[in-house]
DOVOSE-218216 format. One record per residue (C-alpha): residue number from 1; x, y, z. Coordinates in steps of 0.02 Angstrom, whole numbers, padded with zeros to 5 digits. Example, Ala and Ser with C-alpha at 12.3 -4.5 7.8 and 13.67 -1.06 7.14 Angstrom:
DOVOSE-218216
+-----+--------+--------+--------+
:   n :     xx :     yy :     zz :
+-----+--------+--------+--------+
:   1 :  00615 : -00225 :  00390 :
:   2 :  00684 : -00053 :  00357 :
+-----+--------+--------+--------+
This chain:
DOVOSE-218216
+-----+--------+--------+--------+
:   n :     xx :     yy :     zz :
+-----+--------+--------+--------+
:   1 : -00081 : -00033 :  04782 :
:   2 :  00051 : -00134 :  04788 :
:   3 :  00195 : -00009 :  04764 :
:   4 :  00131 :  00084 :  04919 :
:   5 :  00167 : -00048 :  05029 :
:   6 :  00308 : -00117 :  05125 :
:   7 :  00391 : -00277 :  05227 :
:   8 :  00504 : -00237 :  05346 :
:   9 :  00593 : -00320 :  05469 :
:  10 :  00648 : -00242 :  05613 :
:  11 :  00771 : -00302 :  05741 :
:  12 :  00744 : -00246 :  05937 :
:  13 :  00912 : -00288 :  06004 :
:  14 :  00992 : -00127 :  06077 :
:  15 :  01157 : -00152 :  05974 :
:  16 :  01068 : -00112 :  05808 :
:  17 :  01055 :  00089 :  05886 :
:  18 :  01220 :  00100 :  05971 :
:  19 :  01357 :  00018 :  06085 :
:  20 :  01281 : -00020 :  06211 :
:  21 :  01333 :  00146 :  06335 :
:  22 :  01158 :  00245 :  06396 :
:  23 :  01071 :  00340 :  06263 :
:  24 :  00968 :  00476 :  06273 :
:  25 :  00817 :  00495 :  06130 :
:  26 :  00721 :  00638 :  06085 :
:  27 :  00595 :  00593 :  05976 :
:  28 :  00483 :  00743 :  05853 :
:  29 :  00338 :  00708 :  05764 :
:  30 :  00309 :  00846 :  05642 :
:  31 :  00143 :  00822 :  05556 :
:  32 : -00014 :  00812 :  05621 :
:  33 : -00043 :  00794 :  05787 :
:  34 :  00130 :  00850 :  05811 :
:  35 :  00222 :  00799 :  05979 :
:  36 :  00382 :  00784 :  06031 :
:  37 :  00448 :  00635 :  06182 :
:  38 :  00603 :  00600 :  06262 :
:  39 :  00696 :  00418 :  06307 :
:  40 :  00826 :  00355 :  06397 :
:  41 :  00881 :  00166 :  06371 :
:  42 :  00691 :  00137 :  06316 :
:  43 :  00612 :  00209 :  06448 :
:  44 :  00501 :  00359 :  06427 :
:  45 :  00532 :  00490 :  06528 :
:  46 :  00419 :  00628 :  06438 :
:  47 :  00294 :  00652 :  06302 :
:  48 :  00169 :  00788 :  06253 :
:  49 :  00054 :  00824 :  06108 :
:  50 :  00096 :  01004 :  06039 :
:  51 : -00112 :  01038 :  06047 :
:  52 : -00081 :  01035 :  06243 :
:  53 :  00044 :  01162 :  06227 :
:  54 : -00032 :  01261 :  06092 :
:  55 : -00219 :  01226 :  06153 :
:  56 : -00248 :  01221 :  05970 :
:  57 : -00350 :  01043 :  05901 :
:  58 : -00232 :  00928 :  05794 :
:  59 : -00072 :  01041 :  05792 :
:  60 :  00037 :  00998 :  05664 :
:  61 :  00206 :  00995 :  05685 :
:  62 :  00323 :  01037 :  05851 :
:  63 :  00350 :  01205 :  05947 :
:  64 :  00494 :  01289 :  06042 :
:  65 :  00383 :  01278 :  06165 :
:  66 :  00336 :  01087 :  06157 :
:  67 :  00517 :  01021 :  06140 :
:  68 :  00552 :  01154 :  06314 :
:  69 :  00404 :  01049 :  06401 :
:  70 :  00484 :  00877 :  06370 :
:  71 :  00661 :  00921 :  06405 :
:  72 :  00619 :  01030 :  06567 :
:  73 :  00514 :  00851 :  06611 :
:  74 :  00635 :  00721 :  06577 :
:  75 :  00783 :  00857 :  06647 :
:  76 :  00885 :  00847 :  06482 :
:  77 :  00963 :  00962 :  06405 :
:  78 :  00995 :  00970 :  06199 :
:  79 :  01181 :  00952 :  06222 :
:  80 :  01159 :  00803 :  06305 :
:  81 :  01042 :  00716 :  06157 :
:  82 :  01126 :  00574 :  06075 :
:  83 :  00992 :  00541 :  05930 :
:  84 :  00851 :  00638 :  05865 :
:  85 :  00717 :  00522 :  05782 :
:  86 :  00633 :  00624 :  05648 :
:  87 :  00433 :  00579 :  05588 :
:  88 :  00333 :  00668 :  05463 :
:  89 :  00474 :  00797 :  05420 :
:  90 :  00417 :  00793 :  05236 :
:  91 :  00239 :  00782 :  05248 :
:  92 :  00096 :  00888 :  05231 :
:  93 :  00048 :  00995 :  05096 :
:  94 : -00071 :  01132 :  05057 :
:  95 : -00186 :  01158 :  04925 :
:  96 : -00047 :  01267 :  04829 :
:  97 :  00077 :  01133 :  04854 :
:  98 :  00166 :  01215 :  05025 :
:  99 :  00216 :  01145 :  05167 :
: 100 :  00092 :  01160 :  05322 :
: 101 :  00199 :  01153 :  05446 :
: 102 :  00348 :  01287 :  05457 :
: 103 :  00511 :  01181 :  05552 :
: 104 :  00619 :  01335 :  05511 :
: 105 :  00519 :  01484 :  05583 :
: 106 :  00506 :  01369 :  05750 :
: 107 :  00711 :  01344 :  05721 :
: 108 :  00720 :  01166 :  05660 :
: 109 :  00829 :  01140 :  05524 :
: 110 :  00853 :  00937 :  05468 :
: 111 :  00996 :  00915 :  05335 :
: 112 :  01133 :  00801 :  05265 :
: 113 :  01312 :  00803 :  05379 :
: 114 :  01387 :  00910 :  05273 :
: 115 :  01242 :  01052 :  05276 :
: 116 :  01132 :  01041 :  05160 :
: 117 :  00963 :  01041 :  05181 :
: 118 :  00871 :  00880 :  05178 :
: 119 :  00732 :  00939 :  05038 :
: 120 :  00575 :  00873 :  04995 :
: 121 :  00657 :  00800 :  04843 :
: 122 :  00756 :  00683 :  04954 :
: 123 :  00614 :  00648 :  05067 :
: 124 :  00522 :  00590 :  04909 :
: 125 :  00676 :  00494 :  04844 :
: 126 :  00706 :  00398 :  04996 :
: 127 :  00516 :  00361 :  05021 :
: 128 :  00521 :  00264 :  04841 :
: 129 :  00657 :  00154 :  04910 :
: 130 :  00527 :  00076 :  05055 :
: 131 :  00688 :  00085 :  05168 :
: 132 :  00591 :  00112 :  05353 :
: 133 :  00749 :  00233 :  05423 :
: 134 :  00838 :  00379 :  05340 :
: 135 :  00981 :  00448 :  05396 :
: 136 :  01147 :  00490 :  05459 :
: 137 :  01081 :  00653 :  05458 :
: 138 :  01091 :  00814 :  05571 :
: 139 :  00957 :  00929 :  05659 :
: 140 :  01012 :  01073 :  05727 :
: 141 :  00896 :  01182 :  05839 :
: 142 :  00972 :  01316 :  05943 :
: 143 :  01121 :  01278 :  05894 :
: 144 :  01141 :  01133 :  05916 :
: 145 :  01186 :  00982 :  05776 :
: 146 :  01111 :  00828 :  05833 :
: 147 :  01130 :  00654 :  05750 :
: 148 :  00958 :  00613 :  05681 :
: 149 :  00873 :  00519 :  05582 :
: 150 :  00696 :  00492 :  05490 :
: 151 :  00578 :  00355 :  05531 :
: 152 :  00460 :  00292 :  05391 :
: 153 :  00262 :  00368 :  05457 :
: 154 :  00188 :  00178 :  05460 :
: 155 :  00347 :  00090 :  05557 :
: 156 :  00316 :  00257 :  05691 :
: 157 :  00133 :  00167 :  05713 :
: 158 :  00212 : -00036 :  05710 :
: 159 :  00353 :  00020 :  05839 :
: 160 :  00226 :  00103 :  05952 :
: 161 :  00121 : -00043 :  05965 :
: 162 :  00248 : -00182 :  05979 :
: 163 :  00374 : -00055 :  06101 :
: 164 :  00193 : -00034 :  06200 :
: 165 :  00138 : -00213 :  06203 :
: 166 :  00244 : -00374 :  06310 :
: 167 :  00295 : -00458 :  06160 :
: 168 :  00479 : -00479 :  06121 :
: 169 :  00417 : -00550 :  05940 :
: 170 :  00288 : -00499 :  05854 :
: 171 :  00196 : -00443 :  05691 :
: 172 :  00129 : -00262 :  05668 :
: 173 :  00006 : -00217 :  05517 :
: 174 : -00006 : -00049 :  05485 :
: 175 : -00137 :  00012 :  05368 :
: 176 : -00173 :  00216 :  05340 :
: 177 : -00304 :  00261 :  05218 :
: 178 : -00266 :  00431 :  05255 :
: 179 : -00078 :  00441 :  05244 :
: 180 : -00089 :  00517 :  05056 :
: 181 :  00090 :  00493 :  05026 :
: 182 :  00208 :  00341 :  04972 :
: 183 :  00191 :  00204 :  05118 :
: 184 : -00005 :  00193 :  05163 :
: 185 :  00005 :  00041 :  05237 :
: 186 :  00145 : -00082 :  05299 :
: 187 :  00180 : -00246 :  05375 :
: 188 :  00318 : -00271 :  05513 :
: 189 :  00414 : -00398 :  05579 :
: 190 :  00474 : -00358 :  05754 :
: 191 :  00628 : -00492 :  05837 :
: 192 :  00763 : -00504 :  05965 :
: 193 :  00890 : -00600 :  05872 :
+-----+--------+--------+--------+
């Protein structure tokens, strides 16, 4: 339907993100076929499915254990993380209307700056609003608070094929009959200037 669809356009320059100075990504994808990557300045460094960690088929959601695999690989270290980028926080649900994936009891915590809790009530809030990027908010895991911020499920898919493909323009058309929530399918608009 109409209302679960979205134009966005996205610019690529570097300056949208930050000034400029190197910057060091982790990125966590917490629903199904959870994984978890690392990037510096665009380049990837490290990525890994959490079902390669876990050995278990379609894992949902991302480990201690899968976030130690992509640091140890792209020799980071959480301190040094400059922006979290946050998919599927807010996403599955179970037949009795609970989340399937538990970010807490694997020590993720996502929430406003001042310390609340980003809740599924926000999550469904900001989804309504067809705005492809959520945030300033914080992660903290071990300890640390990390800027983050959310990435709309569909844009994850656009981004990935126009970051993966030698275009420096270019349409993406998204369309995800089984997404189940707000934004099942999405057209963006990818552009240097």
């Amino acid at each position: 339907s109409r209302e679960n669809s979205r134009t966005v356009c996205v610019e690529t320059s570097t300056s949208l993100f930050h000034d400029g100075s190197s910057m060091l990504v982790l990125g966590l994808c917490f629903g199904h076929d959870g994984s978890a990557a690392v990037v510096r300045d665009g380049k990837l460094l490290a990525a890994i499915a959490s079902e390669r960690i876990t050995r278990v088929k379609k894992q949902r959601g991302v480990t201690r254990e899968t976030l130690r695999y992509v640091l140890e690989k792209a020799n980071a270290k959480l301190s040094e993380i400059d922006m979290v980028v946050v998919a599927n926080w807010h996403w599955e649900l179970g037949h009795n209307k609970v989340e399937l994936t538990d970010k807490s009891g694997q020590g993720f915590l996502l929430s406003h700056p001042s310390g609340q809790p980003w809740s599924r009530e926000d999550w469904t809030v900001w989804n309504k609003t067809n705005a492809p990027f959520m945030g300033p908010l914080v992660l903290t895991v071990d300890g640390h608070r990390l800027p983050a911020l959310v990435v709309d499920h569909e844009l994850a898919h656009a981004a990935y094929a126009y970051f993966s493909s030698p275009f420096k323009d270019a349409v993406a058309v998204s369309i995800d009959g089984a997404d189940g929530q707000f934004s099942s399918h999405g057209i963006y608009i990818f552009a240097e200037d």
